[in-house]
N, CA, C and O atoms as CSV, one atom per row, in Angstrom:
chain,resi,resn,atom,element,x,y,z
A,1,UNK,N,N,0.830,-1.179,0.000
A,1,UNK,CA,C,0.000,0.000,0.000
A,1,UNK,C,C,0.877,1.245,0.000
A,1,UNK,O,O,1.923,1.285,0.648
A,2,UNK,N,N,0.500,2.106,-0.626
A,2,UNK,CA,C,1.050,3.525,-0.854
A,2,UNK,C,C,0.970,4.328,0.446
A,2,UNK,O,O,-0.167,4.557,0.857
A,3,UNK,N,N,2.069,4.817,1.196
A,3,UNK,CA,C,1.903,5.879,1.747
A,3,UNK,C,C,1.199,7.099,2.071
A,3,UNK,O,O,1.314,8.019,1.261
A,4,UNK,N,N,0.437,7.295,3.181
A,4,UNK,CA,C,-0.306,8.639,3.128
A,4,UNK,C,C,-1.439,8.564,1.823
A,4,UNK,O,O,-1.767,9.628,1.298
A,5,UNK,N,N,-1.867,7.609,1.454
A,5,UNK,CA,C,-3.218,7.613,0.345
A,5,UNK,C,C,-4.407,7.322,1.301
A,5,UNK,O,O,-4.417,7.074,2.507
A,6,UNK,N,N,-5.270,7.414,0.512
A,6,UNK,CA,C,-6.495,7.264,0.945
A,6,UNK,C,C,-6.570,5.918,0.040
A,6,UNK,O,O,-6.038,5.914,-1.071
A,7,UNK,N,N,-7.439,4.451,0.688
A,7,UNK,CA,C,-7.671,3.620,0.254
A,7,UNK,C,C,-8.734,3.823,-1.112
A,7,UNK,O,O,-9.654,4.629,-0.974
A,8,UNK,N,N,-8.624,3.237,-2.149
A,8,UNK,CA,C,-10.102,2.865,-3.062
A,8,UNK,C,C,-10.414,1.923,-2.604
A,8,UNK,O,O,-9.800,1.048,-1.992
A,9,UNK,N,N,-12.201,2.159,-3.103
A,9,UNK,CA,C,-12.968,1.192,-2.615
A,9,UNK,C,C,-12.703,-0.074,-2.953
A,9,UNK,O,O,-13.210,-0.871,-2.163
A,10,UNK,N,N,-11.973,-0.665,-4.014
A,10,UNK,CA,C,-11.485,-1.788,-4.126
A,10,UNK,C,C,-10.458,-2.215,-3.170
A,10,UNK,O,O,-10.476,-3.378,-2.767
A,11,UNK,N,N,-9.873,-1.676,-2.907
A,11,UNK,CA,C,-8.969,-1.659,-1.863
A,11,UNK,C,C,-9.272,-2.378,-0.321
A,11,UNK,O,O,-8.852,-3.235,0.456
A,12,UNK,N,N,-10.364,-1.310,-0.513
A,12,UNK,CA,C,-11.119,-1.622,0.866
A,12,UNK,C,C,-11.885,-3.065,0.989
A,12,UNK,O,O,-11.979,-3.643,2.072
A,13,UNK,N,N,-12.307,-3.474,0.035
A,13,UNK,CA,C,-13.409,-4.417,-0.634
A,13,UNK,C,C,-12.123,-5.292,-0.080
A,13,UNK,O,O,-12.106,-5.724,1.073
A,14,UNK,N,N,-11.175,-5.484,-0.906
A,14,UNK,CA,C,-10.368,-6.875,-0.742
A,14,UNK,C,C,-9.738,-6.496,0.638
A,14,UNK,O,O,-9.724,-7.490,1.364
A,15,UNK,N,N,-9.321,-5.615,1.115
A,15,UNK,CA,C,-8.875,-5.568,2.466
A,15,UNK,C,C,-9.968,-6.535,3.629
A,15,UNK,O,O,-9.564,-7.538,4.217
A,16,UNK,N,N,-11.151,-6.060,3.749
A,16,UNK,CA,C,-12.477,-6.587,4.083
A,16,UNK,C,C,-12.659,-8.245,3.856
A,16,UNK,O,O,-12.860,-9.103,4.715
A,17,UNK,N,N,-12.499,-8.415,2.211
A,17,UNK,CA,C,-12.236,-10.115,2.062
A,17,UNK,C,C,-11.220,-10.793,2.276
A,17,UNK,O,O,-11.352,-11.995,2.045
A,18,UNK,N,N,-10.213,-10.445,2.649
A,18,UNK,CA,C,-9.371,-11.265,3.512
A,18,UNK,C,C,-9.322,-11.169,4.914
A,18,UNK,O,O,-8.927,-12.020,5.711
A,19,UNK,N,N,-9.841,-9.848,5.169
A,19,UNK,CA,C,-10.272,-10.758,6.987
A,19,UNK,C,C,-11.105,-11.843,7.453
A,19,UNK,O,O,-11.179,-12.652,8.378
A,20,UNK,N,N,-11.735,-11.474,6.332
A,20,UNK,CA,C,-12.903,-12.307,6.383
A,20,UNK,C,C,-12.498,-13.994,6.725
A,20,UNK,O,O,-12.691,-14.733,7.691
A,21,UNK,N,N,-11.711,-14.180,5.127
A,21,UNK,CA,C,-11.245,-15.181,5.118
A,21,UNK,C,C,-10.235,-15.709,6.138
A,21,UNK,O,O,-10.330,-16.928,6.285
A,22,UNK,N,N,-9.657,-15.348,6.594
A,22,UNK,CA,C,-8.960,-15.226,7.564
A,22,UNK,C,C,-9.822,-15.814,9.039
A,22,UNK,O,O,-9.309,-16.665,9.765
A,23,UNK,N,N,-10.994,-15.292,9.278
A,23,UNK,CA,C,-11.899,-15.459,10.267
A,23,UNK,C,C,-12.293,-16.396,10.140
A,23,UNK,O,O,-12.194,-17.158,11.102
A,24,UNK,N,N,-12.801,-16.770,9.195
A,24,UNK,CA,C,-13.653,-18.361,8.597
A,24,UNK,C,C,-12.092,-19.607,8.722
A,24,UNK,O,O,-12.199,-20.831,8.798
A,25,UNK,N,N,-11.113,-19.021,8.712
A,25,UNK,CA,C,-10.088,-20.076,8.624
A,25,UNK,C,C,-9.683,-20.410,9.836
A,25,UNK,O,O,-9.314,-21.504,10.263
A,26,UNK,N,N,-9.839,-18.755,10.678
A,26,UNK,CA,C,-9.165,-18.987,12.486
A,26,UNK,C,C,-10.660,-19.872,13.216
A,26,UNK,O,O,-10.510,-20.562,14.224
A,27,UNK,N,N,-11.778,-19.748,12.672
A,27,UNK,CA,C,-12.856,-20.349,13.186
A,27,UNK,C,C,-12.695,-21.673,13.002
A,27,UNK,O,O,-12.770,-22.304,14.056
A,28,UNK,N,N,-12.487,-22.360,11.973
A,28,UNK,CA,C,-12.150,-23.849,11.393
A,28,UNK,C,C,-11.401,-24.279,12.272
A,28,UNK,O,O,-11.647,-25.369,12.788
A,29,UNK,N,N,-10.349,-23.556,12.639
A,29,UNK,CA,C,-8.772,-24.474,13.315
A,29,UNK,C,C,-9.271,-24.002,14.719
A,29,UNK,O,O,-8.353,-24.365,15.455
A,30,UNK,N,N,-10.010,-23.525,15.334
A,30,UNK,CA,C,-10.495,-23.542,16.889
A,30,UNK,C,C,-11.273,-24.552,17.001
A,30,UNK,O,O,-11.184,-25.381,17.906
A,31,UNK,N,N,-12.205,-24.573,15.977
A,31,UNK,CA,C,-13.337,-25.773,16.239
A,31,UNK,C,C,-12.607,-26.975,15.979
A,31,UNK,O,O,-13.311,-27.962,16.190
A,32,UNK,N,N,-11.387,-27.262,15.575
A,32,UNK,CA,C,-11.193,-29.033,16.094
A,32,UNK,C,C,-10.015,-28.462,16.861
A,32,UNK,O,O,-9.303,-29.467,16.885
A,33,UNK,N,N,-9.566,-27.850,17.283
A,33,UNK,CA,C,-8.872,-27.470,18.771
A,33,UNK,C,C,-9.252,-27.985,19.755
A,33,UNK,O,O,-8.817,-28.884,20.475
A,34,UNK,N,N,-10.551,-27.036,19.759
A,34,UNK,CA,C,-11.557,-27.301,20.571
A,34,UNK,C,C,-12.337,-28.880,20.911
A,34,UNK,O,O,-12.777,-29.289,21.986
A,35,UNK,N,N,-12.314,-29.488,19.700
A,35,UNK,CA,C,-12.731,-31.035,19.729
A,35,UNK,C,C,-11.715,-31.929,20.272
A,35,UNK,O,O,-11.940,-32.885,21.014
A,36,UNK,N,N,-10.432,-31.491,19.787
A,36,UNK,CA,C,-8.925,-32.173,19.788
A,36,UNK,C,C,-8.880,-32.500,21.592
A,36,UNK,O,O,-8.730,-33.520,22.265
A,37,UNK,N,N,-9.105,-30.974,21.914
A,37,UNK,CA,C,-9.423,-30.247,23.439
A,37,UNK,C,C,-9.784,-31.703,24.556
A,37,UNK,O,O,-9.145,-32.471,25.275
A,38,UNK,N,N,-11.510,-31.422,24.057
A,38,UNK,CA,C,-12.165,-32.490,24.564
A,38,UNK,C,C,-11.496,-33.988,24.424
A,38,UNK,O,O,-11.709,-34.655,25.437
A,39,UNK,N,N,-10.790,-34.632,23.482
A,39,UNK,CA,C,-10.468,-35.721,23.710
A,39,UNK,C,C,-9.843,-36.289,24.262
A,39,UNK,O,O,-9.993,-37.437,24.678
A,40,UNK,N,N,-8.738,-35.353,24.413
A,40,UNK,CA,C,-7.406,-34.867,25.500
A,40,UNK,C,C,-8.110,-35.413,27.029
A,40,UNK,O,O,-7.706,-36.331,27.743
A,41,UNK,N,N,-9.117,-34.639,27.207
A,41,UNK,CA,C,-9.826,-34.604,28.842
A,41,UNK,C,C,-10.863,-35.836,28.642
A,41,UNK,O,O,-11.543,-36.043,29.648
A,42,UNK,N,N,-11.083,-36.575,27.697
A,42,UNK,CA,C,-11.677,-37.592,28.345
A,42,UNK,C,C,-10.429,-38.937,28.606
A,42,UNK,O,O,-10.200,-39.885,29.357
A,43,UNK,N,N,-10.040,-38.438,27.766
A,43,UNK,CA,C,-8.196,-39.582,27.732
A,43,UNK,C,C,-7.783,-39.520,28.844
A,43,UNK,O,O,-7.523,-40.511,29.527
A,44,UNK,N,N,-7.639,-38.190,29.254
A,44,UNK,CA,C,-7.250,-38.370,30.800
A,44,UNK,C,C,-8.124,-39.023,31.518
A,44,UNK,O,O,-7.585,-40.061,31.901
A,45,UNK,N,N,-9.352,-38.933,31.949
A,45,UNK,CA,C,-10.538,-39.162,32.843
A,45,UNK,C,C,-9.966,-41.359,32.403
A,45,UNK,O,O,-9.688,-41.991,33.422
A,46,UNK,N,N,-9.881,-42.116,31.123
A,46,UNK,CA,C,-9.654,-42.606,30.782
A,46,UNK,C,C,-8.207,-43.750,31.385
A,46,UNK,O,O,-8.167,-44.957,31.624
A,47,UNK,N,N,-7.199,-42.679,31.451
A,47,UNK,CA,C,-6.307,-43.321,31.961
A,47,UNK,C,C,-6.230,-43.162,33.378
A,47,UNK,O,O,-5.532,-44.056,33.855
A,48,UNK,N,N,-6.747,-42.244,34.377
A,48,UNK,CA,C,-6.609,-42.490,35.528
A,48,UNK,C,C,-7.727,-43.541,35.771
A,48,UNK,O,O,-7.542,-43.957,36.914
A,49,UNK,N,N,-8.524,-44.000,35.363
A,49,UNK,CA,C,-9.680,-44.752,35.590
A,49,UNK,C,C,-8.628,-46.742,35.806
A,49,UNK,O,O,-8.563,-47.613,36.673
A,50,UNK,N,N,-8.001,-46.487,34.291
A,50,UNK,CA,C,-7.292,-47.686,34.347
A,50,UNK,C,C,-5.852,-47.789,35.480
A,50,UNK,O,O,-5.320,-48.883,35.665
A,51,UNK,N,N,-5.468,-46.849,35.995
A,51,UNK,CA,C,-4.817,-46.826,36.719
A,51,UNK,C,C,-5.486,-47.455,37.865
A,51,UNK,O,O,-5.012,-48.517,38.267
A,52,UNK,N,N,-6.927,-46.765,38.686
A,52,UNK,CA,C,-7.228,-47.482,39.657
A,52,UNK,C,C,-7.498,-48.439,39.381
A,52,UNK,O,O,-7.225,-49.243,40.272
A,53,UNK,N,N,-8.184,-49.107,38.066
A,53,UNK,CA,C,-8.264,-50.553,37.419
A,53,UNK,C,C,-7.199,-51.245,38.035
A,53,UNK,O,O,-7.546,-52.112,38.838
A,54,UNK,N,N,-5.885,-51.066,37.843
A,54,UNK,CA,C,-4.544,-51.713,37.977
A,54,UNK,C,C,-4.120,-51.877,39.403
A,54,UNK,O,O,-3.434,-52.796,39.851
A,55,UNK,N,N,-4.662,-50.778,40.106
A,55,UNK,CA,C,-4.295,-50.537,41.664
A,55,UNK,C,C,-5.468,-51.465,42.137
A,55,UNK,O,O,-5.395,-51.408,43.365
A,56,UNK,N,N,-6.712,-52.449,41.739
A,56,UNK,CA,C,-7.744,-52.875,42.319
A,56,UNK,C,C,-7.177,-54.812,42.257
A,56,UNK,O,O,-7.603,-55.715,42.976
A,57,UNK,N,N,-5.912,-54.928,40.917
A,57,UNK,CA,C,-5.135,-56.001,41.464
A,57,UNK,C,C,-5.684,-56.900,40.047
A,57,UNK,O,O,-5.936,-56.364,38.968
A,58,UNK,N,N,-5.815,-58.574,40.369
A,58,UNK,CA,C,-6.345,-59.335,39.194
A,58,UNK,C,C,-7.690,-59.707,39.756
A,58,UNK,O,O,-8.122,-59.541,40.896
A,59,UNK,N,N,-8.379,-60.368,38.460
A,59,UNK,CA,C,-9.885,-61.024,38.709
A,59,UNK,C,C,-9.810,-62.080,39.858
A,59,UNK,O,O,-8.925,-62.935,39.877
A,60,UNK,N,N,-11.033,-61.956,41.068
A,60,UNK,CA,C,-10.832,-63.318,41.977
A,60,UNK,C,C,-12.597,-63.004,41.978
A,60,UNK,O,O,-13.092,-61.956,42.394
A,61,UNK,N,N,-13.133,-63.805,41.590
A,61,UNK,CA,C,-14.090,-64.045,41.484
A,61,UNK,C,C,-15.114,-63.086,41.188
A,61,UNK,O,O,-14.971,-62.833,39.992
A,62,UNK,N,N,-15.900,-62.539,41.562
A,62,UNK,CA,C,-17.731,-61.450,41.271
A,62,UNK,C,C,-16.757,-60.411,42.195
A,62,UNK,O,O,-17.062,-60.107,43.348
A,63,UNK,N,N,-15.443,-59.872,41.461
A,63,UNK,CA,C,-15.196,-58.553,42.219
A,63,UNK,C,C,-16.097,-57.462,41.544
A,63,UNK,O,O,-15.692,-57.011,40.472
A,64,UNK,N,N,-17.347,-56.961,42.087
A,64,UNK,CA,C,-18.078,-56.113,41.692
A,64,UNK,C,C,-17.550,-54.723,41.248
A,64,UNK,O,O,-17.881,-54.077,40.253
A,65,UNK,N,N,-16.311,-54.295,42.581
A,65,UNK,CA,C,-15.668,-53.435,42.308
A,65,UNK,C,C,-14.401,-52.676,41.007
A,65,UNK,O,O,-13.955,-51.567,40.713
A,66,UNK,N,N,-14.246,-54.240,40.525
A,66,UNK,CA,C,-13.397,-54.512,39.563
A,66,UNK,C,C,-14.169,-53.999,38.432
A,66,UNK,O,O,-14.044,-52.927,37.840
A,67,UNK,N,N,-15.243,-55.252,38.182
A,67,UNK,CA,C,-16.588,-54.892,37.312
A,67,UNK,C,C,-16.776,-53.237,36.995
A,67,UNK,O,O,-16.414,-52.545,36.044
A,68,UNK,N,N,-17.358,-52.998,37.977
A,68,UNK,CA,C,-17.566,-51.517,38.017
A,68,UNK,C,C,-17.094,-50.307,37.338
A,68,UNK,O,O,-17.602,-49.396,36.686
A,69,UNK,N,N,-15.537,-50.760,37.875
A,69,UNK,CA,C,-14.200,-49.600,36.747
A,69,UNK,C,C,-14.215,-50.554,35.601
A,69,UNK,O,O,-13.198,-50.138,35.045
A,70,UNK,N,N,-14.507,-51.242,35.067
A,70,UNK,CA,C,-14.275,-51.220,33.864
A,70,UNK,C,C,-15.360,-50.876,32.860
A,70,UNK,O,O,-15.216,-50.586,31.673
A,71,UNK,N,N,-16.610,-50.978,33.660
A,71,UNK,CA,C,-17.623,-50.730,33.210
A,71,UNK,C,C,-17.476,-48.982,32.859
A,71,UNK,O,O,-17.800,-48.492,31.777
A,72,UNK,N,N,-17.017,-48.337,33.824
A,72,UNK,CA,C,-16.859,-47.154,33.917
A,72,UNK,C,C,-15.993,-46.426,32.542
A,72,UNK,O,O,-16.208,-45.333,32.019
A,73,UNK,N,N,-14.939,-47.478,32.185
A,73,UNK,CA,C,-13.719,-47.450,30.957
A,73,UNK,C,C,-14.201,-47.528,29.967
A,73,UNK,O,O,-13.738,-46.966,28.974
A,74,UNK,N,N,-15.250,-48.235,29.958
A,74,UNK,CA,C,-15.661,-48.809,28.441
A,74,UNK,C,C,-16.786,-47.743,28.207
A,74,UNK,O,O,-17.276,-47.557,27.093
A,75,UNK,N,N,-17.167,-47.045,29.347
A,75,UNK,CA,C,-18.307,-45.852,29.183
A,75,UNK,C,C,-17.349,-44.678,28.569
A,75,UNK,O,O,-18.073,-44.056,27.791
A,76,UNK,N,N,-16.023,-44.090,28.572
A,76,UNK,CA,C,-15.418,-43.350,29.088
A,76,UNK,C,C,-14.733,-43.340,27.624
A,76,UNK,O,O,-14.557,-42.240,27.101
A,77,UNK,N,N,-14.247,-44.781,26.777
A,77,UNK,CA,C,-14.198,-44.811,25.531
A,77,UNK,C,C,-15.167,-45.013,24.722
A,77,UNK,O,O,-14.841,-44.991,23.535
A,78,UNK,N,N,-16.571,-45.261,25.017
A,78,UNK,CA,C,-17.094,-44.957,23.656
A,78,UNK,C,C,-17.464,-43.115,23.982
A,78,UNK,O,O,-17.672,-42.296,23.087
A,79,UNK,N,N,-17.464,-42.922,24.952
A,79,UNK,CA,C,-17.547,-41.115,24.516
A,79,UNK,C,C,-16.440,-40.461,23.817
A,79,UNK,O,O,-16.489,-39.527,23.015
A,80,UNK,N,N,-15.289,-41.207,24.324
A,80,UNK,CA,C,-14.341,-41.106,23.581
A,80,UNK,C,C,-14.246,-41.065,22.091
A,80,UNK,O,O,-13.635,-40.239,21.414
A,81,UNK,N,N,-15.065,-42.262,21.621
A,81,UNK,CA,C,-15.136,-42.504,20.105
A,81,UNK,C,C,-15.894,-41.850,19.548
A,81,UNK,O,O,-15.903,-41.883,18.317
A,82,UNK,N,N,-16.865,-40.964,20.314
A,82,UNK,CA,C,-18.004,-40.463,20.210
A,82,UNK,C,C,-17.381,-38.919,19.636
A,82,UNK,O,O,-17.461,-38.394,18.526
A,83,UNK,N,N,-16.899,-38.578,20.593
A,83,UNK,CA,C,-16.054,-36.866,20.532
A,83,UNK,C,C,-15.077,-37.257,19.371
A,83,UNK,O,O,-15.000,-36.224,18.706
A,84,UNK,N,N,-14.452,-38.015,18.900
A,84,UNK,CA,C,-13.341,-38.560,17.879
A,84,UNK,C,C,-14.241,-38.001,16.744
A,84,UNK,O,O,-14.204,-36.866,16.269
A,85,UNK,N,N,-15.290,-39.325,16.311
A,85,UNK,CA,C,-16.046,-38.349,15.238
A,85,UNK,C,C,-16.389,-37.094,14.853
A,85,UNK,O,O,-16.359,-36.617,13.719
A,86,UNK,N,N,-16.727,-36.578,15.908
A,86,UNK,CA,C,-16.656,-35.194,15.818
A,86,UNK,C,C,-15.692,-34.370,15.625
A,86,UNK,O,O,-16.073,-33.245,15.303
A,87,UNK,N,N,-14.376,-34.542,15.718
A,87,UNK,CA,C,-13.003,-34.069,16.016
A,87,UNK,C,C,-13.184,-34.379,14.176
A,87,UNK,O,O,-13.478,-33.576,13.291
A,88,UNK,N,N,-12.933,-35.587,14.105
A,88,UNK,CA,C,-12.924,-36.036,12.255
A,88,UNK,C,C,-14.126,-35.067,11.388
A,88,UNK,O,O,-14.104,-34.560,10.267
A,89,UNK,N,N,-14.784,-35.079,12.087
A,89,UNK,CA,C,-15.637,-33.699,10.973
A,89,UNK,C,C,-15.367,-33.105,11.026
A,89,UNK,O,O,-15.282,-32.560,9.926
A,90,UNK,N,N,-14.802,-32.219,12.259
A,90,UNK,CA,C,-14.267,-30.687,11.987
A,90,UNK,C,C,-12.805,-30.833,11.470
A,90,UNK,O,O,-12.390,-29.677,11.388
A,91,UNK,N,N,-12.024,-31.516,11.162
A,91,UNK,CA,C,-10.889,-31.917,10.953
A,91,UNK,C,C,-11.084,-31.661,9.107
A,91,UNK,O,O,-10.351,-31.033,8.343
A,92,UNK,N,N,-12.461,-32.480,8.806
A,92,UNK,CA,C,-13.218,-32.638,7.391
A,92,UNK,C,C,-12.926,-30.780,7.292
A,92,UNK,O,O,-12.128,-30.030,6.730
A,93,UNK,N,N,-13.846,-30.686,8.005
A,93,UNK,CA,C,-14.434,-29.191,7.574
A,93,UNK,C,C,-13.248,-27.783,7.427
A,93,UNK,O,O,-13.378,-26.859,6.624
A,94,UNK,N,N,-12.128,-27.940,8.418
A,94,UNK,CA,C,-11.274,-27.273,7.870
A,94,UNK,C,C,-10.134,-27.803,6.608
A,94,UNK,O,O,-9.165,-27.156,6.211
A,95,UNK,N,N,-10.411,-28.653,6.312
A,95,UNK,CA,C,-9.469,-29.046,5.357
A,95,UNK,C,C,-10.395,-28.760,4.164
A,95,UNK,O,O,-9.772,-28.654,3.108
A,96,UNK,N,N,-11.867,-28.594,4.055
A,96,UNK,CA,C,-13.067,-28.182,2.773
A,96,UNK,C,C,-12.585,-26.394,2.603
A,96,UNK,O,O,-12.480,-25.757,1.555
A,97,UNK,N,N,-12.415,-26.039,3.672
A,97,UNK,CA,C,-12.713,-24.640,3.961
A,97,UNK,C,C,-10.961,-23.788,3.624
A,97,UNK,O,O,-10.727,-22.587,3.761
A,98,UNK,N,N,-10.199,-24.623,3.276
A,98,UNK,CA,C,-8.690,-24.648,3.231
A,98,UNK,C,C,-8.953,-24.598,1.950
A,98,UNK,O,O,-8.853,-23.443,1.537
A,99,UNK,N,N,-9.334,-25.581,0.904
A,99,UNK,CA,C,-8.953,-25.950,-0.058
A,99,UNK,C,C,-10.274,-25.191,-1.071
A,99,UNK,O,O,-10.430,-25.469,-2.260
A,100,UNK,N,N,-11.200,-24.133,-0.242
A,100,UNK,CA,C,-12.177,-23.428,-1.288
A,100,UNK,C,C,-11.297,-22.035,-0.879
A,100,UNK,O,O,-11.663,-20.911,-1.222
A,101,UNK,N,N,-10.402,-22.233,-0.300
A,101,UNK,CA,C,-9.846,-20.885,-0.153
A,101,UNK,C,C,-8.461,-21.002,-1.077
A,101,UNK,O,O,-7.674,-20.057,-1.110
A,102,UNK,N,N,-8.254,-22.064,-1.723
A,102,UNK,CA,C,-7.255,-22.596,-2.600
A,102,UNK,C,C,-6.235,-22.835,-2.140
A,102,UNK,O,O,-5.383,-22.901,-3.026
A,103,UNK,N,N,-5.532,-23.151,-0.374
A,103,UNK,CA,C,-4.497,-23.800,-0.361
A,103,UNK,C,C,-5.185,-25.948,-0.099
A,103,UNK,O,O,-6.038,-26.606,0.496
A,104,UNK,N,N,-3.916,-26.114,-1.139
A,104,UNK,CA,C,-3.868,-27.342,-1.258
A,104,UNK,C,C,-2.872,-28.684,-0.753
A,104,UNK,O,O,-3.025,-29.874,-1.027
A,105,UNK,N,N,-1.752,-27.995,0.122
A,105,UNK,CA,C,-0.958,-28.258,0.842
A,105,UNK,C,C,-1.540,-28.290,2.317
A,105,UNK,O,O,-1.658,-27.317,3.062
A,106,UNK,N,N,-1.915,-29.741,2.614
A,106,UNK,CA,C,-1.830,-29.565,4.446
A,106,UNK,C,C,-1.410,-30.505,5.181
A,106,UNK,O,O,-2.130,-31.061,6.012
A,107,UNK,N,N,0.155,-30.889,4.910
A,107,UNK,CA,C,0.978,-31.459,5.758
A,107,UNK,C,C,1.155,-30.723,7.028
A,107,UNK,O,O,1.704,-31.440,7.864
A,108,UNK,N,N,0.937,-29.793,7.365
A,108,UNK,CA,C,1.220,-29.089,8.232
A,108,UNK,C,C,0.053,-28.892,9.407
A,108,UNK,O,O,-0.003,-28.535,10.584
A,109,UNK,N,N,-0.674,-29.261,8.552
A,109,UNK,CA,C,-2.421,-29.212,9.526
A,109,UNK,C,C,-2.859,-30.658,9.840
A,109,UNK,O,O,-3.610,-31.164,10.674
A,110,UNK,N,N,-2.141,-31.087,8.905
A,110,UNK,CA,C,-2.150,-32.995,9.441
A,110,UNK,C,C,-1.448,-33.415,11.006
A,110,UNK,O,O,-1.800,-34.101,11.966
A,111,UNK,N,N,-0.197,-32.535,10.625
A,111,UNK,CA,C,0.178,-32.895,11.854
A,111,UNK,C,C,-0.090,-31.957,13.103
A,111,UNK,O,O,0.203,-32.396,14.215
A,112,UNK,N,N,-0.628,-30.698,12.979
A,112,UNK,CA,C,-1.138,-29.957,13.970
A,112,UNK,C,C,-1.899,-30.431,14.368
A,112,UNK,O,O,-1.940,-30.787,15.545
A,113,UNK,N,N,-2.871,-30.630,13.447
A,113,UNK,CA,C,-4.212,-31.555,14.356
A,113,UNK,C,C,-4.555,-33.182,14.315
A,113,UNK,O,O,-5.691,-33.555,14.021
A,114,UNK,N,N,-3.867,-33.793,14.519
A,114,UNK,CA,C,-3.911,-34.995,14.250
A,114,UNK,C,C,-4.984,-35.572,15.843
A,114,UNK,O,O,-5.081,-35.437,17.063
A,115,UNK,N,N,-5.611,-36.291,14.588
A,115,UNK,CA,C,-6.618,-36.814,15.511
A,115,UNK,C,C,-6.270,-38.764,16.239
A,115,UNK,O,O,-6.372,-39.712,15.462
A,116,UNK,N,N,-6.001,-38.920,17.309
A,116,UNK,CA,C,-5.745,-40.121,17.767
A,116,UNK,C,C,-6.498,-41.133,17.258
A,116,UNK,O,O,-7.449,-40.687,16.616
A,117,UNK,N,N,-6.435,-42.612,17.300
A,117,UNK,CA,C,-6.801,-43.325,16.909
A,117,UNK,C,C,-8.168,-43.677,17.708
A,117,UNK,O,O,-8.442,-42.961,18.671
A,118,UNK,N,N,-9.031,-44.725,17.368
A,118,UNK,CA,C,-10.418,-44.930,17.911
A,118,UNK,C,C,-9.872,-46.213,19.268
A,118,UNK,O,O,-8.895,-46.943,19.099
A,119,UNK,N,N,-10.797,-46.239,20.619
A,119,UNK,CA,C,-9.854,-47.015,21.104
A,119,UNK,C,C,-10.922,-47.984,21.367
A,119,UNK,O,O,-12.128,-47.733,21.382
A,120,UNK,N,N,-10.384,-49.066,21.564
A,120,UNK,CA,C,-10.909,-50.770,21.959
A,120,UNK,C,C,-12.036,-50.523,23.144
A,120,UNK,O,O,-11.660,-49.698,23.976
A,121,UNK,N,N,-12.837,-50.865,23.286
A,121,UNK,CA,C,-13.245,-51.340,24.702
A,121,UNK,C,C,-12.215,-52.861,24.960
A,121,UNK,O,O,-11.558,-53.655,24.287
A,122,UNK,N,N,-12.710,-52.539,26.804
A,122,UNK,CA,C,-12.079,-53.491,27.787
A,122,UNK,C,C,-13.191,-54.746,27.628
A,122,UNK,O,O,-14.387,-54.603,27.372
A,123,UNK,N,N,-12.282,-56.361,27.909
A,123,UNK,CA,C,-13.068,-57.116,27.895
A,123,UNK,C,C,-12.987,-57.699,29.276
A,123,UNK,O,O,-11.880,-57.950,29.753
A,124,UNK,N,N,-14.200,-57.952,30.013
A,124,UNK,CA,C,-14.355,-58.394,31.127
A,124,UNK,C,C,-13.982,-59.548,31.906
A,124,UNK,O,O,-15.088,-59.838,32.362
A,125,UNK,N,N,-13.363,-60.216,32.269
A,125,UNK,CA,C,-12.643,-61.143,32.249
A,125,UNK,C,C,-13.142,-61.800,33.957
A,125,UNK,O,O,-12.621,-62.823,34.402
């Protein structure tokens, strides 16, 4: 931009459409942040669960208590798998919203947001 000018309205126009774009792009990469976020905190909730799993010892018969946490684990990953999908759509949606804005390169957003794998339920033993 020229010094000391006054903008034209074209000027202004595309100044305007790239914030824009810009906004629609910082909105995309918050919303699976934000999903990424959530999976993070049920993973945790997840692994301390199996920790007391581990601290409760091996199977000796109708340990209810045993039962219980795992029941609790297997609740804990399918929300897990649950929030994942969701993470994978918005994951979808900024990579749609990337590539109508014409970049076509996203090695870089692959690995920023990489979404973990889907996890097993526990089998009761």
């Amino acid at each position: 931009m020229r010094p000391n000018t006054i903008k034209s309205p074209d000027e202004i126009l595309q100044e305007e459409f790239l914030q824009e774009r810009a906004a629609v792009l910082g909105r995309a990469g918050d919303s699976v942040s934000q999903a990424l976020e959530k999976l993070h905190r049920i993973e945790h909730r997840i692994e301390t669960r199996l920790r007391r799993l581990g601290e409760l010892g091996n199977p000796s018969g109708e340990n209810t208590s045993r039962h219980q946490v795992i029941r609790e684990i297997n609740g804990e990953i399918s929300h897990f798998n649950r929030a994942r999908e969701h993470a994978l759509l918005r994951y979808y949606y900024l990579i749609v919203t990337r590539e109508a804005m014409g970049m076509r390169r996203h090695q870089w957003v692959e690995k920023h947001y990489a979404v973990p794998p889907r996890k097993r339920h526990l089998q009761d033993f």
